[in-house]
C-alpha positions as a LaTeX table, in Angstrom:
\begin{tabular}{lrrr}
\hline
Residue & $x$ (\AA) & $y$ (\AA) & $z$ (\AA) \\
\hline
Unk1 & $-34.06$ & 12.92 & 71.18 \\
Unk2 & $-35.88$ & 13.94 & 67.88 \\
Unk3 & $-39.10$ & 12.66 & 67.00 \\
Unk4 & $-37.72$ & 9.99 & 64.52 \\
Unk5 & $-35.74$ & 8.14 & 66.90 \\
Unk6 & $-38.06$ & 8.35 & 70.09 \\
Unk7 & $-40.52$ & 6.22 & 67.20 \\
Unk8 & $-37.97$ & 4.12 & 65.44 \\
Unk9 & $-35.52$ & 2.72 & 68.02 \\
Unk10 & $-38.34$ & 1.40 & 70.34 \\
Unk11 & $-40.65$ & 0.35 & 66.78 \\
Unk12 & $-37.30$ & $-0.98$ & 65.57 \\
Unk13 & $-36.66$ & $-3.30$ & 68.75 \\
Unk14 & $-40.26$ & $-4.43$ & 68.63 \\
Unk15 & $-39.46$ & $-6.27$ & 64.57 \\
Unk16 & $-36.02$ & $-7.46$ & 65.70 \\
Unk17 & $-37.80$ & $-9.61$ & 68.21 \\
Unk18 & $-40.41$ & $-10.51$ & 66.15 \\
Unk19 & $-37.66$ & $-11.65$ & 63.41 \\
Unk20 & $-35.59$ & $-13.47$ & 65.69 \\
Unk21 & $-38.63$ & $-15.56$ & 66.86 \\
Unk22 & $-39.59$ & $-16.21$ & 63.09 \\
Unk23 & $-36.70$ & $-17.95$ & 62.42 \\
Unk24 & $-35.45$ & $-19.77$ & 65.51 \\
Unk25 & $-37.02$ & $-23.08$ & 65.25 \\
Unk26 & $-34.85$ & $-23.36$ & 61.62 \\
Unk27 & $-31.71$ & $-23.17$ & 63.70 \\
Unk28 & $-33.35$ & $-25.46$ & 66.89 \\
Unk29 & $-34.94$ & $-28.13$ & 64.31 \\
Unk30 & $-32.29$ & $-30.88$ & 64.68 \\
Unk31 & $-32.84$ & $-30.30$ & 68.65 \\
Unk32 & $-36.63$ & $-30.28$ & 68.40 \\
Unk33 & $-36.85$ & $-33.47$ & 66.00 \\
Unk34 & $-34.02$ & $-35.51$ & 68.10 \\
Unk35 & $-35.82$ & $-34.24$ & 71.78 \\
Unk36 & $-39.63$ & $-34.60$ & 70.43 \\
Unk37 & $-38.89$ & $-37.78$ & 67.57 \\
Unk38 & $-41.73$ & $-35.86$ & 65.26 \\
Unk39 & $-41.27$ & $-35.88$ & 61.78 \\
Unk40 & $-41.37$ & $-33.17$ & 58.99 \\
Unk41 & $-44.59$ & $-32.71$ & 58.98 \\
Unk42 & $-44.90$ & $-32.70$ & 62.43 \\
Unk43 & $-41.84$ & $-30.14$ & 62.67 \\
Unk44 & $-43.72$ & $-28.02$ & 59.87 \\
Unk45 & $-47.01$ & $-27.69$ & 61.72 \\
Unk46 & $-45.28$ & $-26.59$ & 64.88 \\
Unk47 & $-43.12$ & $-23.87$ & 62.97 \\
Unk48 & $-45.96$ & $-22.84$ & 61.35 \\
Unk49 & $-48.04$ & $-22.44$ & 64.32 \\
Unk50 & $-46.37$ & $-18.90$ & 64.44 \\
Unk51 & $-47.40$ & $-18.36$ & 61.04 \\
Unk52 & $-51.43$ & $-19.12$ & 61.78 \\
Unk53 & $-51.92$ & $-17.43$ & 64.31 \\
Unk54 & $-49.72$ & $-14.26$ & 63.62 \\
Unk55 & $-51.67$ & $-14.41$ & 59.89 \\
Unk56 & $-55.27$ & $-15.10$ & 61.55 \\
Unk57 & $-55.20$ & $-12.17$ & 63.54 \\
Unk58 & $-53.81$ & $-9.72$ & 60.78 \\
Unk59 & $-57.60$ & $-8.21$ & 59.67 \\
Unk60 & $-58.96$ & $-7.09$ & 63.51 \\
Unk61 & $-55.21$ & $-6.09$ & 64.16 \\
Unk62 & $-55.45$ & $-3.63$ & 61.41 \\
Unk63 & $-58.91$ & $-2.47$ & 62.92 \\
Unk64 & $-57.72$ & $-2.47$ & 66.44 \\
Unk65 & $-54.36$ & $-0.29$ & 65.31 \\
Unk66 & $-56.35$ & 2.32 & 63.52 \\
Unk67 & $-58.78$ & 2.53 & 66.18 \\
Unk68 & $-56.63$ & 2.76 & 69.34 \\
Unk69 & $-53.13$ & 3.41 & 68.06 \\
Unk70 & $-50.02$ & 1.38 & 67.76 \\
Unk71 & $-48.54$ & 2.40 & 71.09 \\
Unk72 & $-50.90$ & 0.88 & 72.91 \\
Unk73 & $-51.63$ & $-2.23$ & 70.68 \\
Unk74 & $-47.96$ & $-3.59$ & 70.26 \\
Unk75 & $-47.57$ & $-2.83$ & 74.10 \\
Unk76 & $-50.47$ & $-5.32$ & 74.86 \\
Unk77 & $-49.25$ & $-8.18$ & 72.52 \\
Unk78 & $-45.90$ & $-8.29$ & 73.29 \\
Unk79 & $-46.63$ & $-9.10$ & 77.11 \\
Unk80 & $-48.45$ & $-12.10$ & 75.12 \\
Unk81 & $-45.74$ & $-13.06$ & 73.14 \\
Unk82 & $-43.02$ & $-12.78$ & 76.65 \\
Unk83 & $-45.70$ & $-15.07$ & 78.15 \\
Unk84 & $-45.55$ & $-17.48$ & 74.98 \\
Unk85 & $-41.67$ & $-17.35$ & 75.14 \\
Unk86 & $-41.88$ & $-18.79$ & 78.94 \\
Unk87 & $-44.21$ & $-21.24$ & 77.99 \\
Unk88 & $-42.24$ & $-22.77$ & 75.15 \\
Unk89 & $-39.29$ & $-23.18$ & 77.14 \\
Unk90 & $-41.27$ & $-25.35$ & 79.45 \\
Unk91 & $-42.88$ & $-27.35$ & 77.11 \\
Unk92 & $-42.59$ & $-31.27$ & 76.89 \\
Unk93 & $-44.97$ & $-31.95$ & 74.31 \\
Unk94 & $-45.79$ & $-31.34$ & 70.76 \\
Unk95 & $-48.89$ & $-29.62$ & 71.90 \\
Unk96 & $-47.66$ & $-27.61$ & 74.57 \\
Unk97 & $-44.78$ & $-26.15$ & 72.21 \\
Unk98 & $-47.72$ & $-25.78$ & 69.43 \\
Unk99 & $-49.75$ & $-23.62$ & 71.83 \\
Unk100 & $-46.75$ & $-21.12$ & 72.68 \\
Unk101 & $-45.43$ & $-21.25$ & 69.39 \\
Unk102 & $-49.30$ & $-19.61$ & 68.56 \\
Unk103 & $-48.51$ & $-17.28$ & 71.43 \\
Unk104 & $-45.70$ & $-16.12$ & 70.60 \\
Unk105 & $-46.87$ & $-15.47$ & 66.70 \\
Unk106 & $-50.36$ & $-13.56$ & 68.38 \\
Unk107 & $-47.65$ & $-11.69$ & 70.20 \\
Unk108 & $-45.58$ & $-10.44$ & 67.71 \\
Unk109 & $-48.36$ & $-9.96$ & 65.22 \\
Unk110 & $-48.15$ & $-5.79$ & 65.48 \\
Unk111 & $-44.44$ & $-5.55$ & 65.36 \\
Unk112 & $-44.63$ & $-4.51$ & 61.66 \\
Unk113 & $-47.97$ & $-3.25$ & 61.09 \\
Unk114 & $-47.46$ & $-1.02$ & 64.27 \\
Unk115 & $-44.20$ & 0.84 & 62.74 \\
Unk116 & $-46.03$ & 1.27 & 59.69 \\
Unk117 & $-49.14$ & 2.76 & 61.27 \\
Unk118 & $-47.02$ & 4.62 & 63.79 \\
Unk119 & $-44.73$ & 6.65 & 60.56 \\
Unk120 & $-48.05$ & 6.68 & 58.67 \\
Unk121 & $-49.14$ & 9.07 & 61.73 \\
Unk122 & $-45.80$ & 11.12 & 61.99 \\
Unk123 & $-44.93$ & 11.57 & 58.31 \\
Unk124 & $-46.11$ & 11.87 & 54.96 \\
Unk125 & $-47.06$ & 9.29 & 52.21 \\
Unk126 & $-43.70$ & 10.31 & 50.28 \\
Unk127 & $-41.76$ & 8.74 & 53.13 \\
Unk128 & $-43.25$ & 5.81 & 53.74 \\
Unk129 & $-41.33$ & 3.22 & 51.36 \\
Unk130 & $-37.82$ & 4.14 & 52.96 \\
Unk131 & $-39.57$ & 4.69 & 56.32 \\
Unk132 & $-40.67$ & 1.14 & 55.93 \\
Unk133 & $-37.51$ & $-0.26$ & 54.62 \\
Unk134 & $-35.61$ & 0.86 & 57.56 \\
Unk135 & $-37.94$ & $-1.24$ & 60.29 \\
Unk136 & $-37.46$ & $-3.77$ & 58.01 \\
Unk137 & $-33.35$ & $-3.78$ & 58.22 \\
Unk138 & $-34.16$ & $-4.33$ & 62.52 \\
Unk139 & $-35.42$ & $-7.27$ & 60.64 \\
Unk140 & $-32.51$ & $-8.20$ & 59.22 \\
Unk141 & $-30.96$ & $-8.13$ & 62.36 \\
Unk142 & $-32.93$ & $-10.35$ & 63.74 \\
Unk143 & $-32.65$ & $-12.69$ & 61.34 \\
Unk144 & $-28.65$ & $-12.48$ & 61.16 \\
Unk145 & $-28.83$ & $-12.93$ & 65.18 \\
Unk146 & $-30.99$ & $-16.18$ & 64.50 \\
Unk147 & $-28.73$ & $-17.91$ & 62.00 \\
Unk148 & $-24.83$ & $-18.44$ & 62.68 \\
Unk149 & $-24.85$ & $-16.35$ & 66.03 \\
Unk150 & $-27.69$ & $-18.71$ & 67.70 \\
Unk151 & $-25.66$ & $-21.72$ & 66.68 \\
Unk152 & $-23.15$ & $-20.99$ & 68.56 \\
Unk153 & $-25.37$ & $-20.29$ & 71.51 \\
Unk154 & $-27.43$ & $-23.37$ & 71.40 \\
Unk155 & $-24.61$ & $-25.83$ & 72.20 \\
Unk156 & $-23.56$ & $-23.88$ & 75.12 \\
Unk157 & $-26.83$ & $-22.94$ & 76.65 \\
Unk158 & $-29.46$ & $-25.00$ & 75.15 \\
Unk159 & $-32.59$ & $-23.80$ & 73.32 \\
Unk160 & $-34.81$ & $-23.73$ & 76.77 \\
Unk161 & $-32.23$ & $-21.25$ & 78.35 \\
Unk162 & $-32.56$ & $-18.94$ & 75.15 \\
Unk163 & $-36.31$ & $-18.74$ & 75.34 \\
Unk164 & $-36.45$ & $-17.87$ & 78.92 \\
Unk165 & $-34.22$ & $-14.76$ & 77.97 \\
Unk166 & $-36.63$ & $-14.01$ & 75.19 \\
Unk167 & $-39.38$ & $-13.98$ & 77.59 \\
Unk168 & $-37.44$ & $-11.01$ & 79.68 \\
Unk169 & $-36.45$ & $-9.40$ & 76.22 \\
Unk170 & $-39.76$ & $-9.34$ & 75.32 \\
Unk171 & $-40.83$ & $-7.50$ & 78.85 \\
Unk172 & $-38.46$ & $-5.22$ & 78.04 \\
Unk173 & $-39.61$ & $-4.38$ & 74.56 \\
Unk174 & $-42.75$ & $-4.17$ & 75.58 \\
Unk175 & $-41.70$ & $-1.65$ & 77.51 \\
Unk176 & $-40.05$ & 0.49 & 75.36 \\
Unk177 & $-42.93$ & 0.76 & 73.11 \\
Unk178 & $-45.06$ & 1.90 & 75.48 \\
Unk179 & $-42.64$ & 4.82 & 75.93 \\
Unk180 & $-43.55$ & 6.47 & 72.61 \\
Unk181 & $-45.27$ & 9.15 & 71.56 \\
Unk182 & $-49.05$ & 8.88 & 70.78 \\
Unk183 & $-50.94$ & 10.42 & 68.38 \\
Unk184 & $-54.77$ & 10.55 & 67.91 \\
Unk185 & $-56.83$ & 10.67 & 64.99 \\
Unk186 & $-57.45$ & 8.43 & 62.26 \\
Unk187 & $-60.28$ & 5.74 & 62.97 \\
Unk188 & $-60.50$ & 6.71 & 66.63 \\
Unk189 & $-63.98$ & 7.11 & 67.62 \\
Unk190 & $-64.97$ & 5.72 & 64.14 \\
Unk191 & $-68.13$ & 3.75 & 64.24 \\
Unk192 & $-67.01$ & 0.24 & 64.50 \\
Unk193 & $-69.38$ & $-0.55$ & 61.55 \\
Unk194 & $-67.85$ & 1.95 & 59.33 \\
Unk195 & $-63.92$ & 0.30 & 59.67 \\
Unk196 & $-65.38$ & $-2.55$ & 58.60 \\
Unk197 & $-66.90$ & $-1.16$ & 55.79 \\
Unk198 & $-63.64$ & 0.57 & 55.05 \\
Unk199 & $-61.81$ & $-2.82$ & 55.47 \\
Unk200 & $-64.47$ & $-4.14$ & 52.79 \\
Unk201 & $-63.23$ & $-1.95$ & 50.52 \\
Unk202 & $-60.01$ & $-2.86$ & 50.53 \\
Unk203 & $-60.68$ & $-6.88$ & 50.27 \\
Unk204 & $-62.42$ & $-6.00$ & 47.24 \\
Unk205 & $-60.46$ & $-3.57$ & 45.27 \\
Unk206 & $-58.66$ & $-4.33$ & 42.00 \\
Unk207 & $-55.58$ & $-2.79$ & 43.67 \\
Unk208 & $-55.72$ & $-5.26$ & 46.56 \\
Unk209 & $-55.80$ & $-7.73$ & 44.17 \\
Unk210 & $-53.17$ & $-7.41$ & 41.80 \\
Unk211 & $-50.56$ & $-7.37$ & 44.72 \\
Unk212 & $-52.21$ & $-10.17$ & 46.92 \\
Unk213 & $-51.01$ & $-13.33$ & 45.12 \\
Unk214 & $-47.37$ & $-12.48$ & 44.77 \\
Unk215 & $-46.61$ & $-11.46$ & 47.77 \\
Unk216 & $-48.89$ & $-14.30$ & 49.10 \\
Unk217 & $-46.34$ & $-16.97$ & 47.33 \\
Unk218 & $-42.70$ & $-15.60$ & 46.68 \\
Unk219 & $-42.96$ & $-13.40$ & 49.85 \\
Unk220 & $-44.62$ & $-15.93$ & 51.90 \\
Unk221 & $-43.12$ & $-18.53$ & 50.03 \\
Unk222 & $-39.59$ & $-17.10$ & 51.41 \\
Unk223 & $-40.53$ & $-16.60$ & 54.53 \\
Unk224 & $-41.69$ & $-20.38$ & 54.96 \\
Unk225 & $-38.17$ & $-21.12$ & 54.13 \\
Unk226 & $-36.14$ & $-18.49$ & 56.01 \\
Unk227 & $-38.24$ & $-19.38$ & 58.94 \\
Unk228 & $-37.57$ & $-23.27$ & 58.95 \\
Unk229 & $-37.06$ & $-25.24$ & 55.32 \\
Unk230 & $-33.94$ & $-23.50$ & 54.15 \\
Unk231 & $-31.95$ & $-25.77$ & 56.84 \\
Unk232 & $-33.18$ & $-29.14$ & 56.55 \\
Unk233 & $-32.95$ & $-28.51$ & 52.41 \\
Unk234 & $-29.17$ & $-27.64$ & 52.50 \\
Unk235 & $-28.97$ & $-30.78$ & 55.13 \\
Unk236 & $-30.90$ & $-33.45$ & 52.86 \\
Unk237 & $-30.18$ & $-31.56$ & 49.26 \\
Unk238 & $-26.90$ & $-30.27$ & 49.24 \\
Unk239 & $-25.69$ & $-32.67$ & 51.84 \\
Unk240 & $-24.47$ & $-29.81$ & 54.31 \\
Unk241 & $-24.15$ & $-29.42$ & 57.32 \\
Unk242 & $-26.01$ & $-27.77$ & 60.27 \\
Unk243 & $-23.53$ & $-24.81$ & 60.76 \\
Unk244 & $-22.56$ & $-24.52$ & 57.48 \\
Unk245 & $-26.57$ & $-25.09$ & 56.16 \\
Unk246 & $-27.01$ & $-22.11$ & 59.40 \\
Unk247 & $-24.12$ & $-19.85$ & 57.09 \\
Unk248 & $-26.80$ & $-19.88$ & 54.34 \\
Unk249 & $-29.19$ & $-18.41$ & 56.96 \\
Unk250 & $-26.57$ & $-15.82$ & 57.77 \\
Unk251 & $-25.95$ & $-14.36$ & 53.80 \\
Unk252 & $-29.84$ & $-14.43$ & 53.67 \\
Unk253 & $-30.43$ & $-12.32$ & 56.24 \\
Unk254 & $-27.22$ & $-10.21$ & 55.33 \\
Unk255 & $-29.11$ & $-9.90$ & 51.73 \\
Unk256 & $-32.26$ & $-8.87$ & 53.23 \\
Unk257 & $-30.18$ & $-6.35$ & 55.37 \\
Unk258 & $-28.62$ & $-4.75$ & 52.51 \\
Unk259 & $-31.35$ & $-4.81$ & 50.62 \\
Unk260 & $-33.76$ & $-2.99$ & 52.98 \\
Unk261 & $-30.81$ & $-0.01$ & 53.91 \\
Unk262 & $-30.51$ & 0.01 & 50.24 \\
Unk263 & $-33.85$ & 1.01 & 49.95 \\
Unk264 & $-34.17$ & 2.98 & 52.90 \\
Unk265 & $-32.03$ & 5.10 & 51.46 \\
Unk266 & $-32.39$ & 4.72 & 47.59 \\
Unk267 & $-35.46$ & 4.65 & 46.97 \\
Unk268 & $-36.77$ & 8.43 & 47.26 \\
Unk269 & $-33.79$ & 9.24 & 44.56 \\
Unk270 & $-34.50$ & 5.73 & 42.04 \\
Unk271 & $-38.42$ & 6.94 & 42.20 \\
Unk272 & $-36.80$ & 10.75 & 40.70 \\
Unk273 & $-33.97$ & 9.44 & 38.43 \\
Unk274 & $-34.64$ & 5.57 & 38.18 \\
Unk275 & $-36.81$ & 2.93 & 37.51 \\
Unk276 & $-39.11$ & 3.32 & 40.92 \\
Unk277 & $-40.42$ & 1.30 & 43.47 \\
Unk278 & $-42.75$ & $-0.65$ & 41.53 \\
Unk279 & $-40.36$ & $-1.18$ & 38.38 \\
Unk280 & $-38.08$ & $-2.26$ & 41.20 \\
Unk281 & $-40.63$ & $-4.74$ & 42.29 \\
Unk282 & $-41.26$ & $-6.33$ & 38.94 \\
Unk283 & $-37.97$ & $-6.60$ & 38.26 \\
Unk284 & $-36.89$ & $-8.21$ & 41.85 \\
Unk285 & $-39.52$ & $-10.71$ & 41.83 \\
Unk286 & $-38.12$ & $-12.39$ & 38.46 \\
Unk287 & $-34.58$ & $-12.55$ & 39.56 \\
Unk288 & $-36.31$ & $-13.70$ & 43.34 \\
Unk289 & $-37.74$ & $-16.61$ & 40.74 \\
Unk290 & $-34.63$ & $-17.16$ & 38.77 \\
Unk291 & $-32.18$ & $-17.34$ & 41.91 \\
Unk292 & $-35.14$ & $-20.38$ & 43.21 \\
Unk293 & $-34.96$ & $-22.00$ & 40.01 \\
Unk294 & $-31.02$ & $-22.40$ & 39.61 \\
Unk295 & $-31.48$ & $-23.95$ & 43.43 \\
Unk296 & $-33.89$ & $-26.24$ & 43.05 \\
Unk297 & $-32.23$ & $-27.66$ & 39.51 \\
Unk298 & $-28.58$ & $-27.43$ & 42.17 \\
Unk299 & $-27.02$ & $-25.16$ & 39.46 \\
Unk300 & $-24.42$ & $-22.68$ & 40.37 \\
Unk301 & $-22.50$ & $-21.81$ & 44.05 \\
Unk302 & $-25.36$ & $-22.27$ & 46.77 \\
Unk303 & $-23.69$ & $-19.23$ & 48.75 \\
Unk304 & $-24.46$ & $-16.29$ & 46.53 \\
Unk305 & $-27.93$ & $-17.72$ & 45.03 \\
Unk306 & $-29.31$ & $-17.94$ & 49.06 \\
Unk307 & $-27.41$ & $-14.39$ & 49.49 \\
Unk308 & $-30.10$ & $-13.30$ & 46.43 \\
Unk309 & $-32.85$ & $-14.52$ & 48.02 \\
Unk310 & $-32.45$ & $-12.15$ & 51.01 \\
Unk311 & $-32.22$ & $-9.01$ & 48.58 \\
Unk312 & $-34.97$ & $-10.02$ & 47.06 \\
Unk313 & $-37.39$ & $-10.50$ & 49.73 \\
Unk314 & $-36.25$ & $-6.80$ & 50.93 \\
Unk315 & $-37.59$ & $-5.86$ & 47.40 \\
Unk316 & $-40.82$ & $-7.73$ & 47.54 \\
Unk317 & $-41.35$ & $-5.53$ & 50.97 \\
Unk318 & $-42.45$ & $-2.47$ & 48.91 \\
Unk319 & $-45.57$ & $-4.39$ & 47.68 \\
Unk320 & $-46.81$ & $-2.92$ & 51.51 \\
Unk321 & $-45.68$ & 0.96 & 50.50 \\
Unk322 & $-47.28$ & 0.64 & 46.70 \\
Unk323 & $-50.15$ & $-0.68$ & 47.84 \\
Unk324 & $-50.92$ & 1.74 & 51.09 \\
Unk325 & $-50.80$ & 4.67 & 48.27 \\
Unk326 & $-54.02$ & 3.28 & 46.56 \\
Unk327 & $-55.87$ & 4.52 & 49.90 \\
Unk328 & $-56.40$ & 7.68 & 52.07 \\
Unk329 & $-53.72$ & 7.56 & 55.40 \\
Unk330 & $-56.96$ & 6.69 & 57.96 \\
Unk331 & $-57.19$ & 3.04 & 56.17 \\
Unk332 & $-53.01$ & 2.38 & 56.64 \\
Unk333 & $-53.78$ & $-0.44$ & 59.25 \\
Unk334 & $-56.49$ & $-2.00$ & 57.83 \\
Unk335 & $-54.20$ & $-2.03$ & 54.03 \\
Unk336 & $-50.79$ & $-3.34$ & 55.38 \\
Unk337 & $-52.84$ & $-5.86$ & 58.04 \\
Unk338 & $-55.11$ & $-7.08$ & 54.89 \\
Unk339 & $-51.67$ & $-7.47$ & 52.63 \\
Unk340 & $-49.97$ & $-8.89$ & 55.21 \\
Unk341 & $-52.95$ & $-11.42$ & 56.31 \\
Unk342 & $-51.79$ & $-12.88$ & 52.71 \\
Unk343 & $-48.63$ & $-13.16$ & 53.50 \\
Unk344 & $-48.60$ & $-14.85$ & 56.48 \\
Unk345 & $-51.67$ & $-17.61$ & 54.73 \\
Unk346 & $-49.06$ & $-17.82$ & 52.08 \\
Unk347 & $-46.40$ & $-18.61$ & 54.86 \\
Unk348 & $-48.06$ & $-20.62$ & 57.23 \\
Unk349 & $-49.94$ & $-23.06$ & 54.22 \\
Unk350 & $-46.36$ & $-23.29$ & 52.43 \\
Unk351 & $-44.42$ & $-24.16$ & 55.70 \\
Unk352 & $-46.87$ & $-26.74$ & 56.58 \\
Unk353 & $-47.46$ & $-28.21$ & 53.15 \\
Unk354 & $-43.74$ & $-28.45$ & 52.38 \\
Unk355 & $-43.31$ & $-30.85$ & 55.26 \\
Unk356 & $-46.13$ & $-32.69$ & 54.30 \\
Unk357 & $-45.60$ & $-33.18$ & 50.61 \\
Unk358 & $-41.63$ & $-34.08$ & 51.53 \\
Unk359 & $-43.36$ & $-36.83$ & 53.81 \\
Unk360 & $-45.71$ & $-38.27$ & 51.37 \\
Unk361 & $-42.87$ & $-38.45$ & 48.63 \\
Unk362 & $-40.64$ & $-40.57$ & 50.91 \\
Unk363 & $-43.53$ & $-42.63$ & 51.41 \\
Unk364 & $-44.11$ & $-43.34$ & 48.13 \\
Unk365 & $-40.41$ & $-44.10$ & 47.83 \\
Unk366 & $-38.31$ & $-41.32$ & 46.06 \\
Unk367 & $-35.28$ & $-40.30$ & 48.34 \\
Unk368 & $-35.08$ & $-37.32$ & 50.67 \\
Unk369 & $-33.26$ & $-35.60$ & 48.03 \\
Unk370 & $-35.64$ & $-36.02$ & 45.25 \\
Unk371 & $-38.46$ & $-35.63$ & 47.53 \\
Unk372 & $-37.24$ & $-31.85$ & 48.55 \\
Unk373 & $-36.34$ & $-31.00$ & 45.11 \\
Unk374 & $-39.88$ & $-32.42$ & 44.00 \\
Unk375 & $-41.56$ & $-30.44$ & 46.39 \\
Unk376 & $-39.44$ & $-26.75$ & 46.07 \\
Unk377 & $-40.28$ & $-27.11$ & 42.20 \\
Unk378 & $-43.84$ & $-26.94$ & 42.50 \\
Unk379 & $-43.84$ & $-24.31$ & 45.12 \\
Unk380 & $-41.71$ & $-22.40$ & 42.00 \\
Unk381 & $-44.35$ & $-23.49$ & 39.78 \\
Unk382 & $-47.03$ & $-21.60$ & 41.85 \\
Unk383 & $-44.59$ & $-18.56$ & 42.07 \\
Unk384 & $-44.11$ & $-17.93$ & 38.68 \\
Unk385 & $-48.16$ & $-17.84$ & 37.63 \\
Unk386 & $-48.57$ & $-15.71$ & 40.94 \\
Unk387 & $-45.78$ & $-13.12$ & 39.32 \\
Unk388 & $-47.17$ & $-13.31$ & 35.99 \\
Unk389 & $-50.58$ & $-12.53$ & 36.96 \\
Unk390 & $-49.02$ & $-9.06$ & 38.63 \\
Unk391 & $-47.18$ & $-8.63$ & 34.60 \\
Unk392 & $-50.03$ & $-8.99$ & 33.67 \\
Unk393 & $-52.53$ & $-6.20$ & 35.79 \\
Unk394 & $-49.54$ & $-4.20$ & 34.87 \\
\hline
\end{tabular}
């Protein structure tokens, strides 16, 4: 088996997992709600638990992958994130499924930043963007598994049965990363004191800067709604239901597929005879924007419009690729971990605050409907001045 494959197929299992687990709690929300009787605030910190702790980890991830390698990093958290698996299918409590919902985001934390660290050590700089987009489709296949496919499954098995066999799935990943080849160099046996340094740099450069916000709110801002909103707003706004709301889920994740093969292998010829990766970005990000505003306002077919929002979150991806070229190869972890610390922030806030703000709208007494549409319009709001601040570094 060539090099590529002995890296990817193992790298690639490791995100597929870590997608899956992302998203399962949109799918499982009508079970958790009717089993725990929280509400959607309740429901949103609990999702989001994932998000905190994967994000709140990101910055000594990207120290710890530069320093001792990807292979060995990823091995260690994914025996965290089987563990966390276990645990949530034996929890009885809001708390207890809180706790392994935070495991299970610690565990899965490297999944990404690992691949990218691991081709960053293989290959060059010029490969990177379609390198990157094709861990990303594994992604996608995750997150097509954990839309239509898992309900069907749930029904039949029941939500506790399918995280015990993510547990032994994750075991077995775990496993199969280990089996890869290792490669030293980079920040090993750098003074601790100088990565941080480096890692300085980074939080403080222009570069950093220009991309942070952006991704922080339309990529994060997607995620927060692939990973649990985008069902209970097709259920309360468009009046759907649960496997129909879970189709939506489906076209999203086969956007994101298409988009990230697209770019896996597009993007090398666009960048000679196109517009290029970051033209490509630009561009993506205002019809990401436009494709939000025609669903919040309920304008046009729902089906192709949530379809969009898949591609364009595979776009949004080469923010990590664009950015990683502003620094020498031995800082990759500490760039993609810093960049995707935002992300996750973005994520975890959004998922959280969306529940809340739905919540206190009800309260005050405007109807579910309103109250989601209320509450997805201001999160565009805050997308659009994070985009135009990017037009405008440009």
């Amino acid at each position: 088996m060539n090099l590529w494959l002995r890296l990817f197929l193992p790298f690639a299992a490791g995100y597929y997992f870590s997608y899956f687990l992302r998203n399962v709690n949109a799918v499982i929300a009508p079970e958790l709600t009717r089993e725990l009787g929280v509400s959607a605030a309740d429901l949103g910190l609990l999702t989001s638990a994932y998000l905190l702790a994967f994000g709140a980890v990101q910055l000594p991830l990207g120290l710890a992958l530069d320093r001792y390698g990807p292979r060995r990093v990823e091995t260690a958290l994914l025996l965290v994130a089987a563990a966390g698996c276990a645990l949530f299918a034996a929890g009885t409590t809001l708390t207890e499924l809180a706790i392994a919902r935070a495991l299970i985001g610690l565990g899965v934390s490297a999944c990404l930043m690992a691949s990218f660290k691991a081709f960053g050590q293989w290959f060059g700089t010029e490969r990177q963007a379609s390198l990157n987009a094709a861990i990303m489709a594994a992604g996608g296949l995750g997150a097509l598994t954990a839309s239509t496919p898992l309900s069907w499954a749930i029904p039949q098995f029941g939500w506790r049965t399918v995280f015990v066999a993510l547990a032994v799935a994750g075991l077995a990943v775990a496993a199969g990363i280990f089996s890869t080849p290792d490669k030293k160099g980079g920040a090993q046996g750098e003074p601790l004191a100088r990565q941080i340094s480096g890692l300085k740099s980074v939080l403080t450069s222009r570069a950093f800067w220009r991309y942070a916000p952006q991704s922080t709110l339309i990529v994060g801002g997607f995620m927060a709604l692939q990973g649990l909103w985008a069902v209970p707003w097709l259920m309360n706004f468009s009046g759907l239901g649960r496997e129909v709301a879970a189709h939506h889920l489906l076209l999203m994740a086969g956007g994101m597929l298409t988009g990230f093969l697209t770019i896996a292998f597009g993007v090398t010829p666009l960048a000679k005879r196109g517009p290029g990766p970051e033209k490509l970005l630009t561009w993506g990000m205002g019809l990401g924007l436009l494709a939000n505003l025609l669903i919040v306002l309920g304008v046009g077919p729902s089906q192709p419009l949530w379809l969009s929002l898949g591609l364009v979150f595979s776009v949004g991806n080469l923010a990590y690729a664009l950015l990683q070229a502003n620094y020498g190869p031995e800082l990759a972890g500490r760039v993609n971990t810093a960049l995707n610390l935002m992300v996750f922030l973005g994520a975890f806030a959004i998922q959280w605050s969306f529940g809340a703000m739905v919540d206190l709208l009800q309260a005050a007494g405007h109807a579910p409907r309103a109250a989601y549409q209320i509450t997805f319009g201001g999160l565009l709001a805050l997308q659009v001045m994070s985009w135009l601040w990017f037009l405008r570094k440009t």
